[in-house]
C-alpha positions in Angstrom: 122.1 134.8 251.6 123.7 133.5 248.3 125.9 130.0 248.4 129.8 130.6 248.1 131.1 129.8 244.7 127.6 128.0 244.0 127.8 126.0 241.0 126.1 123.2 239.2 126.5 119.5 240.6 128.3 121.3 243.6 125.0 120.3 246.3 124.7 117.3 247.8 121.1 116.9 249.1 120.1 113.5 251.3 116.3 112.5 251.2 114.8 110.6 254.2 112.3 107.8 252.9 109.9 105.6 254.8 109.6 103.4 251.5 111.3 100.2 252.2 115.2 101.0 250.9 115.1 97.7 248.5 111.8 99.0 246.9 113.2 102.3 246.4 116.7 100.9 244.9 114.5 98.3 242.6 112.6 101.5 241.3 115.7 103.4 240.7 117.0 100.6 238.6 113.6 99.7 236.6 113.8 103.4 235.6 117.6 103.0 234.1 118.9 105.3 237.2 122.7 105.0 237.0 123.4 104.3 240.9 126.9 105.6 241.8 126.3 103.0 244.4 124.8 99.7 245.8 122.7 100.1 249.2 125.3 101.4 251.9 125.0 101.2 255.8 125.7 105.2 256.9 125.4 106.8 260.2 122.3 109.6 259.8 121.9 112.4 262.6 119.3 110.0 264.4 121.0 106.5 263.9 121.9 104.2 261.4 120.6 104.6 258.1 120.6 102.5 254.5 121.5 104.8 251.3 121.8 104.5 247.9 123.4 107.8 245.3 122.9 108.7 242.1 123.5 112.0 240.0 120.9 114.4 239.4 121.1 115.7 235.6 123.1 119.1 237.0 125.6 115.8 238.4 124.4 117.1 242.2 125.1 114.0 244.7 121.3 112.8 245.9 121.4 110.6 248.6 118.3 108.7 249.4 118.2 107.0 253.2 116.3 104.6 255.5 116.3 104.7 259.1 116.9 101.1 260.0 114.1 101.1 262.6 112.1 102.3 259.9 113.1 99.4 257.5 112.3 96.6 260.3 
């Protein structure tokens, strides 16, 4: 099936990591990423998580997380 009034920078995808979340967010900024946000305590389906966000270039929402256990 087709997405309902799909359009660009509509999506908003989340990305589970097992790369320590401090690595990933000093990556993002060596490569000039502009971050919509610092790193963010969420709730994920499994627990708490760490997340930063940024843009893609079609302006989707990407969220990149940590489990916390993982991050221990």
């Amino acid at each position: 099936p087709n997405a309902q009034n799909a359009a660009p920078g509509t999506a908003d995808l989340c990305f589970i990591v097992s790369t320590p979340i401090e690595q990933v967010y000093a990556h993002l900024m060596a490569q000039n990423v502009p971050l919509i946000s610092e790193i963010v305590p969420r709730t994920g389906a499994n627990g708490p998580i760490r997340s930063i966000y940024f843009r893609d270039p079609d302006g989707n929402l990407i969220e990149l997380s940590v489990y916390e256990d993982d991050n221990n």
